[in-house]
mmCIF file of the N, C-alpha and C atoms, coordinates in Angstrom:
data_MODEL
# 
_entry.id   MODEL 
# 
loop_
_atom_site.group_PDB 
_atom_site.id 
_atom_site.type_symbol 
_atom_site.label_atom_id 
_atom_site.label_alt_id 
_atom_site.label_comp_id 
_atom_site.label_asym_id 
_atom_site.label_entity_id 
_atom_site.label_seq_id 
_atom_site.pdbx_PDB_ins_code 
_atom_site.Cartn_x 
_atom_site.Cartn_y 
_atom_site.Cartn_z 
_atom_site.occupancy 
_atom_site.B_iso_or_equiv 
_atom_site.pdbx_formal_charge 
_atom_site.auth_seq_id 
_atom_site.auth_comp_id 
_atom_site.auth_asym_id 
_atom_site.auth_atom_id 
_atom_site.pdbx_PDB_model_num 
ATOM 1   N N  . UNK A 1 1  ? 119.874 50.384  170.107 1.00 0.00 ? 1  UNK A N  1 
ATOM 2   C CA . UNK A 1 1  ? 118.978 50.780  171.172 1.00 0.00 ? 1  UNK A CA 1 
ATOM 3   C C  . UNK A 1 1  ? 119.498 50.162  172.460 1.00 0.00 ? 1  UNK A C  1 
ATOM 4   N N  . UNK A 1 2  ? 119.172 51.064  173.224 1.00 0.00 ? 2  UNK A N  1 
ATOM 5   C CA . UNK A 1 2  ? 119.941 50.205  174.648 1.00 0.00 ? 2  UNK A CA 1 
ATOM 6   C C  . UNK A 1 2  ? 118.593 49.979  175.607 1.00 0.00 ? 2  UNK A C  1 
ATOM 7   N N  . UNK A 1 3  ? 119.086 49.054  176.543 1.00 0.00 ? 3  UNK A N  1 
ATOM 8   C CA . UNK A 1 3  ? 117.889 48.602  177.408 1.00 0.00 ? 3  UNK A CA 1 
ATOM 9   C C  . UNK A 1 3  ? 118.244 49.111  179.066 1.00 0.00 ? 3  UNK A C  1 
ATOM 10  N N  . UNK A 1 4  ? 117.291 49.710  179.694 1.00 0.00 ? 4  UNK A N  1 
ATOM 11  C CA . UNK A 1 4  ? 117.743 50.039  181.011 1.00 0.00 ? 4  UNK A CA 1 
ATOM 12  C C  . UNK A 1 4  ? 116.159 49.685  181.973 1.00 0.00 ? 4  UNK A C  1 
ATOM 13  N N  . UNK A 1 5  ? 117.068 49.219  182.844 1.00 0.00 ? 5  UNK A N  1 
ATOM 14  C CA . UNK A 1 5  ? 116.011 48.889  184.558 1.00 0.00 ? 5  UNK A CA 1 
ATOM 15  C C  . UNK A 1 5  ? 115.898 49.622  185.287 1.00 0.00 ? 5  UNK A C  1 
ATOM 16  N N  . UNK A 1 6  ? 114.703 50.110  185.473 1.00 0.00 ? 6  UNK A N  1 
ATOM 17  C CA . UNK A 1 6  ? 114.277 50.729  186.716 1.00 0.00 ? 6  UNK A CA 1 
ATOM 18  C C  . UNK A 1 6  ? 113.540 50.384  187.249 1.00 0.00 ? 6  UNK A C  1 
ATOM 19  N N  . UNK A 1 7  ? 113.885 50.988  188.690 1.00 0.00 ? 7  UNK A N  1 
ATOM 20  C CA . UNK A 1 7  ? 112.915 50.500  189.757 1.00 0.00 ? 7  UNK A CA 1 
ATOM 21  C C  . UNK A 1 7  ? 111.809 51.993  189.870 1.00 0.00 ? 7  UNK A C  1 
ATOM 22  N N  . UNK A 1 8  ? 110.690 51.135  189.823 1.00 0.00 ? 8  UNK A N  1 
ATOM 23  C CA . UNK A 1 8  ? 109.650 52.711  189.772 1.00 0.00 ? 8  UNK A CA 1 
ATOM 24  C C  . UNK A 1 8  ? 108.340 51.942  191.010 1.00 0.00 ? 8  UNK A C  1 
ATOM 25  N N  . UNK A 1 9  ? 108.183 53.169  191.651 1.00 0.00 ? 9  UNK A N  1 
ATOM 26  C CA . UNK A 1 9  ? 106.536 52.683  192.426 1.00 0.00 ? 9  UNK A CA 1 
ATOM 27  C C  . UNK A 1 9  ? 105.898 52.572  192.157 1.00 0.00 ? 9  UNK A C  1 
ATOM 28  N N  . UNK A 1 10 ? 105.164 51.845  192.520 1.00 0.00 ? 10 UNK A N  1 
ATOM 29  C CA . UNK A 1 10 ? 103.725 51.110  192.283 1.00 0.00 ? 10 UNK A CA 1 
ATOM 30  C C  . UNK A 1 10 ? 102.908 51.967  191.853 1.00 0.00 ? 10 UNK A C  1 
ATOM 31  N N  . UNK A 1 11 ? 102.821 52.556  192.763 1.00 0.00 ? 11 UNK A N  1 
ATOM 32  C CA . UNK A 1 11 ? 101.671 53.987  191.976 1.00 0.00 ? 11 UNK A CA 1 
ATOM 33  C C  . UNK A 1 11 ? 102.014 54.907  191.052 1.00 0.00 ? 11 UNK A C  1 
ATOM 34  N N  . UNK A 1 12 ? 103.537 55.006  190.906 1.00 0.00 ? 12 UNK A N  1 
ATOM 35  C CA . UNK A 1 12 ? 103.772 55.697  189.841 1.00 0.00 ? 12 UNK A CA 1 
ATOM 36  C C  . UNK A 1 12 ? 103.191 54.559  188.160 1.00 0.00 ? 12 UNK A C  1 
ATOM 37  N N  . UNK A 1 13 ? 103.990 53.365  188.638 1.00 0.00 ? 13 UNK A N  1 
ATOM 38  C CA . UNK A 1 13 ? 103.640 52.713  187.565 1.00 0.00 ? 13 UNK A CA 1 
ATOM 39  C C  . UNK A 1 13 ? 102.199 52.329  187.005 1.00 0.00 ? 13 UNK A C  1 
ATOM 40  N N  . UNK A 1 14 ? 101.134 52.046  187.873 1.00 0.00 ? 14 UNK A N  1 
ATOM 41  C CA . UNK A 1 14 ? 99.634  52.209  187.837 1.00 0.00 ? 14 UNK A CA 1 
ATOM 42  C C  . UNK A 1 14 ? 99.371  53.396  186.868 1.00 0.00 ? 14 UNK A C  1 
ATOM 43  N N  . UNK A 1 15 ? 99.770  54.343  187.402 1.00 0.00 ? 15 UNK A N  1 
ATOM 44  C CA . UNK A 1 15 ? 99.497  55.514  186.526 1.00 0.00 ? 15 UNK A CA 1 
ATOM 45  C C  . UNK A 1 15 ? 100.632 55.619  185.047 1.00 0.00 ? 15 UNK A C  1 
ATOM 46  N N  . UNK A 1 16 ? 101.302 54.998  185.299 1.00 0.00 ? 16 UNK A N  1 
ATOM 47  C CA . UNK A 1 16 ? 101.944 55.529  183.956 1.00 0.00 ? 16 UNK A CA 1 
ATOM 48  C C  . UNK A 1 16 ? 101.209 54.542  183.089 1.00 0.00 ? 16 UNK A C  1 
ATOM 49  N N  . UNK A 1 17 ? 100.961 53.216  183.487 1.00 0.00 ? 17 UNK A N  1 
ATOM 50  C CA . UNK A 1 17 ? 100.104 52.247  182.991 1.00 0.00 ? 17 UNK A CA 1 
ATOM 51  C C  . UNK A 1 17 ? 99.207  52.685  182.534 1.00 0.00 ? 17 UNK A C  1 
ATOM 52  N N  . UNK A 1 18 ? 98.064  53.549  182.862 1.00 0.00 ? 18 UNK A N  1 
ATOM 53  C CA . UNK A 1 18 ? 96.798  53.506  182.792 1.00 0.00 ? 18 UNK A CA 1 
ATOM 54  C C  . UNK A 1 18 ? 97.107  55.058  181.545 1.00 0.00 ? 18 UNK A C  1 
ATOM 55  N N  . UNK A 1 19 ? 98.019  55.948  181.128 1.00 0.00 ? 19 UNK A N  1 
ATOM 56  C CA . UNK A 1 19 ? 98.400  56.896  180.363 1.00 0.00 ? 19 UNK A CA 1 
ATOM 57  C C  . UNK A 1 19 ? 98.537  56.304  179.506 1.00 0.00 ? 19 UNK A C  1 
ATOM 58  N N  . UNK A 1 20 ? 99.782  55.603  179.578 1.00 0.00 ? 20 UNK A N  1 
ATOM 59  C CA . UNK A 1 20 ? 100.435 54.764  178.362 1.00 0.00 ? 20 UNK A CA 1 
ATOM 60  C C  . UNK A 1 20 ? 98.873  54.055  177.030 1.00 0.00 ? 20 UNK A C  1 
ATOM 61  N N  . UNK A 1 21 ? 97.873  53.703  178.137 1.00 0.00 ? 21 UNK A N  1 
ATOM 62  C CA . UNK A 1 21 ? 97.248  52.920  177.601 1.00 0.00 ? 21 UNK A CA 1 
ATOM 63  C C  . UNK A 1 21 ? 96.104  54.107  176.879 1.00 0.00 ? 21 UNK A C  1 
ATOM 64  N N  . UNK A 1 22 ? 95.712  54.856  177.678 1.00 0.00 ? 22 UNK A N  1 
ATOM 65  C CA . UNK A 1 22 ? 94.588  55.947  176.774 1.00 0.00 ? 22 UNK A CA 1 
ATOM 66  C C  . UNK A 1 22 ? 95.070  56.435  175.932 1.00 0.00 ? 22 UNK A C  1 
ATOM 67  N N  . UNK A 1 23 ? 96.477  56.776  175.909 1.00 0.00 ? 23 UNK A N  1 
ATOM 68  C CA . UNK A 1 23 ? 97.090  57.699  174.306 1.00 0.00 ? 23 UNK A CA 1 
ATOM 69  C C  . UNK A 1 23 ? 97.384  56.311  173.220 1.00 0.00 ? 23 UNK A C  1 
ATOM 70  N N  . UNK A 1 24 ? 97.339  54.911  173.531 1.00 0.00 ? 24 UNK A N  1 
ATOM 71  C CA . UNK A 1 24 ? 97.655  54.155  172.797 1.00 0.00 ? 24 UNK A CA 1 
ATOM 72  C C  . UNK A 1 24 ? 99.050  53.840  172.573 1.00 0.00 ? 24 UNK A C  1 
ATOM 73  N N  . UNK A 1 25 ? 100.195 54.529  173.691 1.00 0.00 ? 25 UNK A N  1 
ATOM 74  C CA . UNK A 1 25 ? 101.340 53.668  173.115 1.00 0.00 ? 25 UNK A CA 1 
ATOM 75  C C  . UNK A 1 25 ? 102.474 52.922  174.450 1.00 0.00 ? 25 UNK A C  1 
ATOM 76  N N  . UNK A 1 26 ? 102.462 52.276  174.050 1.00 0.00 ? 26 UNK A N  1 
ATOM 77  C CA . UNK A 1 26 ? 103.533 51.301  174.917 1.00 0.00 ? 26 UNK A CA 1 
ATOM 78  C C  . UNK A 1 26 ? 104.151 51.898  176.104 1.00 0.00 ? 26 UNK A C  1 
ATOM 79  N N  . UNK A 1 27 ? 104.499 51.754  176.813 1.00 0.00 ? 27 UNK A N  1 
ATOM 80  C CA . UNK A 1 27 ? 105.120 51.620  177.993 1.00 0.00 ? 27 UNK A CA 1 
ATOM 81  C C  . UNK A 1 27 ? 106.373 52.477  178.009 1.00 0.00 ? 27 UNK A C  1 
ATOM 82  N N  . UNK A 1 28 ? 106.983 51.803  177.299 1.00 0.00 ? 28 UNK A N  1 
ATOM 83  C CA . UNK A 1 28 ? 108.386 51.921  176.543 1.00 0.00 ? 28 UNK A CA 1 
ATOM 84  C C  . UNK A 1 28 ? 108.342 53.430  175.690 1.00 0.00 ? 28 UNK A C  1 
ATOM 85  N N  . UNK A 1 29 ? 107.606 53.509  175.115 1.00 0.00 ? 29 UNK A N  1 
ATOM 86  C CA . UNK A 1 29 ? 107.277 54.564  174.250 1.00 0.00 ? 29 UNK A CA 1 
ATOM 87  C C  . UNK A 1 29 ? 107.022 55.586  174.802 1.00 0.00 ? 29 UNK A C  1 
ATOM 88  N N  . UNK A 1 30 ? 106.289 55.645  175.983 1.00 0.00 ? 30 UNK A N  1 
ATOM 89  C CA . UNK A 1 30 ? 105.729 56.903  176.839 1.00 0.00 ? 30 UNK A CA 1 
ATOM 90  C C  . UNK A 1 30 ? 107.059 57.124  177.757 1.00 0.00 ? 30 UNK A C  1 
ATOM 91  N N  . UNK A 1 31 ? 107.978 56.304  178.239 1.00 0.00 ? 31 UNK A N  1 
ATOM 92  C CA . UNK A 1 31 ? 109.049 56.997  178.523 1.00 0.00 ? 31 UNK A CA 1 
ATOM 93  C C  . UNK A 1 31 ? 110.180 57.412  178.294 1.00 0.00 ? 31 UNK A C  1 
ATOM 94  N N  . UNK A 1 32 ? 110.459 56.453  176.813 1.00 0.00 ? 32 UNK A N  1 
ATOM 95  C CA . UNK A 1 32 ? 111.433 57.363  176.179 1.00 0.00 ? 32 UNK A CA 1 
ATOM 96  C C  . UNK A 1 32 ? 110.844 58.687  175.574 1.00 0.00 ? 32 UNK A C  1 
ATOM 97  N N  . UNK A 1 33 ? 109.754 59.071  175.242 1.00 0.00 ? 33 UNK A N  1 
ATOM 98  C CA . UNK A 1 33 ? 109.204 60.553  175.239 1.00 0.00 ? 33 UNK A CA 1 
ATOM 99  C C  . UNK A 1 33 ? 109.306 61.509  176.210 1.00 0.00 ? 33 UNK A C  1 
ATOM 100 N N  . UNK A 1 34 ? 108.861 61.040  177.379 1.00 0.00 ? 34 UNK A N  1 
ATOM 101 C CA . UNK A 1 34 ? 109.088 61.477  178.884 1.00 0.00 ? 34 UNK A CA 1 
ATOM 102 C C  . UNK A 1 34 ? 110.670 62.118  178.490 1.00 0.00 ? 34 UNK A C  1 
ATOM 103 N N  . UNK A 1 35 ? 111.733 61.179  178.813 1.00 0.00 ? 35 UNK A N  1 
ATOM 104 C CA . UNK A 1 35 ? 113.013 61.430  178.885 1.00 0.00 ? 35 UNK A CA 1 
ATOM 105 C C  . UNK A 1 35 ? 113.113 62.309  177.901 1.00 0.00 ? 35 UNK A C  1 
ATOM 106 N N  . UNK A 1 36 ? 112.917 62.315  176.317 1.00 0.00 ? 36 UNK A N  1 
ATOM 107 C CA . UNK A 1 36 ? 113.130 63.052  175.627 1.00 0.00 ? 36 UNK A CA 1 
ATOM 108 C C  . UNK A 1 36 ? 112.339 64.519  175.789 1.00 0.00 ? 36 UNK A C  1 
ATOM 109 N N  . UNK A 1 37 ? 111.183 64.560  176.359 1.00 0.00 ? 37 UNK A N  1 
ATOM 110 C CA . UNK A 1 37 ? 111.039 65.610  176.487 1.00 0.00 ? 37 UNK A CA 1 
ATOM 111 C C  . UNK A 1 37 ? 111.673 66.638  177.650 1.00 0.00 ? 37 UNK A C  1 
ATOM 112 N N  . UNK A 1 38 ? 112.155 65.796  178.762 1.00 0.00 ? 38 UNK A N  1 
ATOM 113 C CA . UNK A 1 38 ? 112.852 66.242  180.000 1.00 0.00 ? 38 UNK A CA 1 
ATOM 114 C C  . UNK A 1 38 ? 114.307 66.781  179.294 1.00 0.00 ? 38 UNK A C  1 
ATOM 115 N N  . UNK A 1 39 ? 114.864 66.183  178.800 1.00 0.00 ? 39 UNK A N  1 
ATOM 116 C CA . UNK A 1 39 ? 116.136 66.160  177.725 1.00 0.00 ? 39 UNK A CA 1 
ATOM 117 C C  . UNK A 1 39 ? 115.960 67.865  177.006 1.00 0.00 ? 39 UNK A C  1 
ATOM 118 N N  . UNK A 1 40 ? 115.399 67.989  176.064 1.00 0.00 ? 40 UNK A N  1 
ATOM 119 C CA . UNK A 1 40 ? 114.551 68.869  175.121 1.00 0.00 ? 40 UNK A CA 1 
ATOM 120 C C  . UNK A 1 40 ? 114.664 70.205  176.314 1.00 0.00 ? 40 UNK A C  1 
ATOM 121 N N  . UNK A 1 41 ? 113.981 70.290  177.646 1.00 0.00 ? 41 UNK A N  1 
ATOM 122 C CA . UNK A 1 41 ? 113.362 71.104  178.515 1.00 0.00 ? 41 UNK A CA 1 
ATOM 123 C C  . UNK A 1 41 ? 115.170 71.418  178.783 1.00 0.00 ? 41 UNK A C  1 
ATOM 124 N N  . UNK A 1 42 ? 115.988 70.964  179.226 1.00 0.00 ? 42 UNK A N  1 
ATOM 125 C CA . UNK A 1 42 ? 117.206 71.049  180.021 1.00 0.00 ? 42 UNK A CA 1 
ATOM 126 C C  . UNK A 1 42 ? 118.152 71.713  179.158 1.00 0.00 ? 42 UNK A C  1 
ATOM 127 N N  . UNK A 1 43 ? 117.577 71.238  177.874 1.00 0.00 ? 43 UNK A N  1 
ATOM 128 C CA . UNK A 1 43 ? 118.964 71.479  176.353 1.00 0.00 ? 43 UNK A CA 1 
ATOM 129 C C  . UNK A 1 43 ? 118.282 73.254  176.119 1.00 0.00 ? 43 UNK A C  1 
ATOM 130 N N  . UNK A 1 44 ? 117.088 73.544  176.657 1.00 0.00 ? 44 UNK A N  1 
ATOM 131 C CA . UNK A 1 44 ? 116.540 74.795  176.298 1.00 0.00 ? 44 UNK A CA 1 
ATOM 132 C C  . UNK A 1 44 ? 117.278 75.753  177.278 1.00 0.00 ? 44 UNK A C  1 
ATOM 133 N N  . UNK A 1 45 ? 116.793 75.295  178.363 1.00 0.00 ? 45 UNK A N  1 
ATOM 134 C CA . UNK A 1 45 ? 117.059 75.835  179.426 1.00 0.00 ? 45 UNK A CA 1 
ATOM 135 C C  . UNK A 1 45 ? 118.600 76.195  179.622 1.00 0.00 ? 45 UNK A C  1 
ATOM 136 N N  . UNK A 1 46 ? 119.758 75.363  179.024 1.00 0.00 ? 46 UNK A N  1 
ATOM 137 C CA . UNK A 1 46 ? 120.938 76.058  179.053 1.00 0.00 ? 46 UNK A CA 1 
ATOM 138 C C  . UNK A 1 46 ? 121.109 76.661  177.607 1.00 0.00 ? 46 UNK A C  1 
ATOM 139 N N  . UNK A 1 47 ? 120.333 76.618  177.087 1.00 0.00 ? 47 UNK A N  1 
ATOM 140 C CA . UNK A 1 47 ? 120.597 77.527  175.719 1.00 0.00 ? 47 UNK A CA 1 
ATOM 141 C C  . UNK A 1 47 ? 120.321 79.043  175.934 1.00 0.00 ? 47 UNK A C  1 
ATOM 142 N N  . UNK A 1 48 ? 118.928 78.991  176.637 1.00 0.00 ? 48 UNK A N  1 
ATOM 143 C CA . UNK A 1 48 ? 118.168 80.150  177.101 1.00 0.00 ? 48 UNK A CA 1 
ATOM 144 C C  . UNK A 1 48 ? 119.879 81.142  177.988 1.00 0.00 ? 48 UNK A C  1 
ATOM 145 N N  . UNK A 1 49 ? 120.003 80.309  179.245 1.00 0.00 ? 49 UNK A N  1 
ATOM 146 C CA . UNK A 1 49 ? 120.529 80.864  180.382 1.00 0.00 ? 49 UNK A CA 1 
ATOM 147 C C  . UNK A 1 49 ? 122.134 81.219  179.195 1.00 0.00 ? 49 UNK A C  1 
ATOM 148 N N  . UNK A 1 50 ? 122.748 80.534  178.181 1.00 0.00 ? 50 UNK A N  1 
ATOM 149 C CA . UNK A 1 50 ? 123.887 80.519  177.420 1.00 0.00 ? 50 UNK A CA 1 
ATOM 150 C C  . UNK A 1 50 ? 123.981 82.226  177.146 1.00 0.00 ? 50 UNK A C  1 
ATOM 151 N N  . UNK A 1 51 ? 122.627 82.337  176.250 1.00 0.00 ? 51 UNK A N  1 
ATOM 152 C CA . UNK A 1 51 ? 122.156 83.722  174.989 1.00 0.00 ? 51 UNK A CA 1 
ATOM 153 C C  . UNK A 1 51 ? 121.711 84.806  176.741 1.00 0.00 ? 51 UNK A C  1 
ATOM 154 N N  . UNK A 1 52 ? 121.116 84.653  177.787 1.00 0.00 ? 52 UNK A N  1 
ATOM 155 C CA . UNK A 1 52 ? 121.228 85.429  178.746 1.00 0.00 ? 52 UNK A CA 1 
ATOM 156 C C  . UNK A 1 52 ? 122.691 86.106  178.882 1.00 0.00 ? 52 UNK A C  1 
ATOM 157 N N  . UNK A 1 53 ? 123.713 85.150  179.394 1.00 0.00 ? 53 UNK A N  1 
ATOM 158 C CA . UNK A 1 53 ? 124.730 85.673  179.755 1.00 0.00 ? 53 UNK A CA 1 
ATOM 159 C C  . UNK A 1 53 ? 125.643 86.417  178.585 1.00 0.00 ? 53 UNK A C  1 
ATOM 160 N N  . UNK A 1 54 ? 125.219 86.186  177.668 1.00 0.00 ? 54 UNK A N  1 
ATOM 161 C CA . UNK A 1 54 ? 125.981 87.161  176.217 1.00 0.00 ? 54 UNK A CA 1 
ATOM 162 C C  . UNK A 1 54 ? 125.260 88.526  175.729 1.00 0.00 ? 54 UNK A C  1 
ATOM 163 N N  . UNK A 1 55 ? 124.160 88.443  176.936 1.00 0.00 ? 55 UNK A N  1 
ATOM 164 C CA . UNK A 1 55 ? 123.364 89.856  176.719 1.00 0.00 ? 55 UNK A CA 1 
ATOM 165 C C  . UNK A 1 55 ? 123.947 91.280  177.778 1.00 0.00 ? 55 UNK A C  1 
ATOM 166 N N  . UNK A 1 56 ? 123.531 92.107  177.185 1.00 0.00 ? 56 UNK A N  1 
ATOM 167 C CA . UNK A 1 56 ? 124.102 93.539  177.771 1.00 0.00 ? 56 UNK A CA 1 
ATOM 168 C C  . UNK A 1 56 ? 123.206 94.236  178.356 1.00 0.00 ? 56 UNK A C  1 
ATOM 169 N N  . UNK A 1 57 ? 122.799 94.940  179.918 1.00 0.00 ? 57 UNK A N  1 
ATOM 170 C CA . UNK A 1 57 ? 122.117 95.351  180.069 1.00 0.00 ? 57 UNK A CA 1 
ATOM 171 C C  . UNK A 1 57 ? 122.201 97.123  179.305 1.00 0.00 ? 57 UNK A C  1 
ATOM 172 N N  . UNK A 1 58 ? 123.409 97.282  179.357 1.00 0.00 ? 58 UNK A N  1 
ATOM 173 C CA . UNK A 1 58 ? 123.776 98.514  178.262 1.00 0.00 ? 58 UNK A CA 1 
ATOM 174 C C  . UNK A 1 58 ? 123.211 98.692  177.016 1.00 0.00 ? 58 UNK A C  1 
ATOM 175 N N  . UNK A 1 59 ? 123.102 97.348  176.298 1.00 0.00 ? 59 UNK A N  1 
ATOM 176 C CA . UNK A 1 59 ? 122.729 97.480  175.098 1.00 0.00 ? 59 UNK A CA 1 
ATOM 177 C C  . UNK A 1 59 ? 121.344 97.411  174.935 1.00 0.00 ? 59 UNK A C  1 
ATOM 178 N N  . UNK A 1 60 ? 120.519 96.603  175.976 1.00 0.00 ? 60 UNK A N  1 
ATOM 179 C CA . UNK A 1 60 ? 119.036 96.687  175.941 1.00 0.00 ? 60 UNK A CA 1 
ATOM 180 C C  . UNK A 1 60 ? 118.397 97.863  176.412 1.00 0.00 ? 60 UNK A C  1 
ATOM 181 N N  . UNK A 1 61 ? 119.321 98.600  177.109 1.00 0.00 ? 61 UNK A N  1 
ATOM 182 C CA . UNK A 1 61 ? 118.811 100.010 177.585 1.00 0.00 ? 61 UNK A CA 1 
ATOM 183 C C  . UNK A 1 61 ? 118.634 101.004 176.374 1.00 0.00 ? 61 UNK A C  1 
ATOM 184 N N  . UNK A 1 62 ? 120.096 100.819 175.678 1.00 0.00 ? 62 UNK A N  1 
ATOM 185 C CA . UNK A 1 62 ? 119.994 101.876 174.527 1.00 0.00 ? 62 UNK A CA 1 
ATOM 186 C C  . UNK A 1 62 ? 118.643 101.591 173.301 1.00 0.00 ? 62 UNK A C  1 
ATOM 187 N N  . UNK A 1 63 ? 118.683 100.581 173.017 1.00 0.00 ? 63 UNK A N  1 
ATOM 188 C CA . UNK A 1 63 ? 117.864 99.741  172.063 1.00 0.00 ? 63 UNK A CA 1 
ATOM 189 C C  . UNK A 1 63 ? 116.208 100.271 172.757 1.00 0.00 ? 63 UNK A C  1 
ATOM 190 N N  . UNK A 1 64 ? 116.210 100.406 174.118 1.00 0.00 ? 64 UNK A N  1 
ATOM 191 C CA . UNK A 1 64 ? 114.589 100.644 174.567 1.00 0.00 ? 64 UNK A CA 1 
ATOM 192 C C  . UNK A 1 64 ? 114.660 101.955 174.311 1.00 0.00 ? 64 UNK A C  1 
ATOM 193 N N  . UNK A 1 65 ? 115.623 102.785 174.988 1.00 0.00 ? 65 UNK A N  1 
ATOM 194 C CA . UNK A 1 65 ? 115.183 104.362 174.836 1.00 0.00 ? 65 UNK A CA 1 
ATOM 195 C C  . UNK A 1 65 ? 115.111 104.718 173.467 1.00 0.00 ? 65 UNK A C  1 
ATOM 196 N N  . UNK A 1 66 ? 115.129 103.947 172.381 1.00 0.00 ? 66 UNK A N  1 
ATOM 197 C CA . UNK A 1 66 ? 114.565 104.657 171.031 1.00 0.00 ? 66 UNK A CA 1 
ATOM 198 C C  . UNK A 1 66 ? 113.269 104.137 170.526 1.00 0.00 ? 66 UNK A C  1 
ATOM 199 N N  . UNK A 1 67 ? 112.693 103.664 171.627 1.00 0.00 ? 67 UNK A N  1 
ATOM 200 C CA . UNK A 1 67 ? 111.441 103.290 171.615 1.00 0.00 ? 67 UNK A CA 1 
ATOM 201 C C  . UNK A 1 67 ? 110.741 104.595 172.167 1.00 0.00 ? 67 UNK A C  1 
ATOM 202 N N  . UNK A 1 68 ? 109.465 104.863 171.439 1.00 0.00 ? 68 UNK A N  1 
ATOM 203 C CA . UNK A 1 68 ? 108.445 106.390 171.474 1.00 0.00 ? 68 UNK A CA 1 
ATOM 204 C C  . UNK A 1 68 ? 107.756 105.995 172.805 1.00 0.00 ? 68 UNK A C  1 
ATOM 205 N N  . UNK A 1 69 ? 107.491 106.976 173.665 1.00 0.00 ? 69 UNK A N  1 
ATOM 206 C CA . UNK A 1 69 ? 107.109 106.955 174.924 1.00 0.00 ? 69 UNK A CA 1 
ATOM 207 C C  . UNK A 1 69 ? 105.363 107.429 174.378 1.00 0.00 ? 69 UNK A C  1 
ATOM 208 N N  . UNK A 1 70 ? 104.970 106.898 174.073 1.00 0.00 ? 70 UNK A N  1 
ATOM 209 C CA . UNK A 1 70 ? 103.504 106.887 173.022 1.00 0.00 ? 70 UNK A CA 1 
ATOM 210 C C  . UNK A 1 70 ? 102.380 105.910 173.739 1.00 0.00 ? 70 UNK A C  1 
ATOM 211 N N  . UNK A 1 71 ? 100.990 106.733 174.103 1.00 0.00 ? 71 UNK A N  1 
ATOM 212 C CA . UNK A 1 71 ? 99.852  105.721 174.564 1.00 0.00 ? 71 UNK A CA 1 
ATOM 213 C C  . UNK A 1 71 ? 99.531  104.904 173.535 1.00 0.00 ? 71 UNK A C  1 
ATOM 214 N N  . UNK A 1 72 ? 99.679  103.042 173.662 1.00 0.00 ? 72 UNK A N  1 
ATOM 215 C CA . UNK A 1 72 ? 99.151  102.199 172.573 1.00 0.00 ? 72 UNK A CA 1 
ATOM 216 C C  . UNK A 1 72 ? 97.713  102.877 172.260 1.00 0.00 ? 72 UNK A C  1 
ATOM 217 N N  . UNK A 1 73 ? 97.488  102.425 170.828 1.00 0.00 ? 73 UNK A N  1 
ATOM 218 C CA . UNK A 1 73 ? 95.791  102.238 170.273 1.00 0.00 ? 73 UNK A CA 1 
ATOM 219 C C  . UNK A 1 73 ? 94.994  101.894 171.204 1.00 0.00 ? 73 UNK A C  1 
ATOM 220 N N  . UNK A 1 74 ? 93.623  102.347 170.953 1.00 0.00 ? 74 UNK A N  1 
ATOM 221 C CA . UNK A 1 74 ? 92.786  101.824 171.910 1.00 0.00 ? 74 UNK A CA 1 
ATOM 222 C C  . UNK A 1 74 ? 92.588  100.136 171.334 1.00 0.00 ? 74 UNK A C  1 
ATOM 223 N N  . UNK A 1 75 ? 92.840  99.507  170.675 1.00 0.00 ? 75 UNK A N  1 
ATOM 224 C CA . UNK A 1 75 ? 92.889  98.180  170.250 1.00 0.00 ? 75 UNK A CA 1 
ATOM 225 C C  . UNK A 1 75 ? 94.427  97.365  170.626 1.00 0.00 ? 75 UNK A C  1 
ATOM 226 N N  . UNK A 1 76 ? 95.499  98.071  170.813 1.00 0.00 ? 76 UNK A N  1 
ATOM 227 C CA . UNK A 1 76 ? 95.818  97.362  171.445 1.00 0.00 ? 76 UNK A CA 1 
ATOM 228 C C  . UNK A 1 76 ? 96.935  97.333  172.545 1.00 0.00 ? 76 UNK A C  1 
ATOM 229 N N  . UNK A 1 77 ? 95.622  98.200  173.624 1.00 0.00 ? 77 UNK A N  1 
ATOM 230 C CA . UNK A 1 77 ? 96.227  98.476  175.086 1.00 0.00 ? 77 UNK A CA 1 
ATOM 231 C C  . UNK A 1 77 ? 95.826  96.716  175.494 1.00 0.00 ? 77 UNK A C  1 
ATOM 232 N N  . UNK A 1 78 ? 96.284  96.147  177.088 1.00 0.00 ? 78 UNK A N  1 
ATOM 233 C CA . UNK A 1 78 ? 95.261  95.159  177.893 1.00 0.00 ? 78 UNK A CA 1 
ATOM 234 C C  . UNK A 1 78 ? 94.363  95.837  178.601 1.00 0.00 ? 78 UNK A C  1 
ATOM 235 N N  . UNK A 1 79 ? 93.726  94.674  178.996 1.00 0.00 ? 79 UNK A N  1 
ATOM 236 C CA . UNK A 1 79 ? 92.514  95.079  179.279 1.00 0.00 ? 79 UNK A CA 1 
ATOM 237 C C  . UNK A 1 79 ? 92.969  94.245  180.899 1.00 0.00 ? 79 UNK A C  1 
ATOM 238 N N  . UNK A 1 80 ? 92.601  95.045  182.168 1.00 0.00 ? 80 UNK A N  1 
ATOM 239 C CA . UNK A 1 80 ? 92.447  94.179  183.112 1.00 0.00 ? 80 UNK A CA 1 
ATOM 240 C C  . UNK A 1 80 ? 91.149  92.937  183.494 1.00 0.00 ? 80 UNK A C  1 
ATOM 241 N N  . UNK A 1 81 ? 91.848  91.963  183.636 1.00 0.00 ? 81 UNK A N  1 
ATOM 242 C CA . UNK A 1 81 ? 91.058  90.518  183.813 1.00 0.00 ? 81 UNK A CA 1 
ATOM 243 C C  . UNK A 1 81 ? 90.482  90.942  185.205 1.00 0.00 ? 81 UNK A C  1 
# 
């Protein structure tokens, strides 16, 4: 495990303080989650943008037009909010 220093603000830290403490876990714990979840978000995000650029707009065209130009069920059109 490695150990790292940061410098964080006051008010950030107040608040991460006062989180850390209602979910019940450490300090330490709430930001290596943090990081790991920031981590997680970034590793998606070039996976996502990876499988984008290996896509075809040719091929999603053909793939839709054999889709039936058909009014959904009345169960399951939307409904405007």
């Amino acid at each position: 495990m490695s150990t790292l220093n940061v410098n964080i603000p006051d008010s950030i830290y107040k608040s991460l303080q006062e989180i850390a403490q209602q979910d019940n876990i450490s300090i330490e714990q709430f930001i290596a989650t943090a990081i790991a979840e920031k981590i997680s978000v970034l590793m998606n995000e070039s996976y996502l943008q990876e499988r984008a650029n290996r896509g075809s707009r040719e091929k999603y065209e053909s793939v839709l037009a054999k889709v039936s130009d058909i009014e959904p069920e009345d169960y399951d059109k939307l409904t405007q909010a």
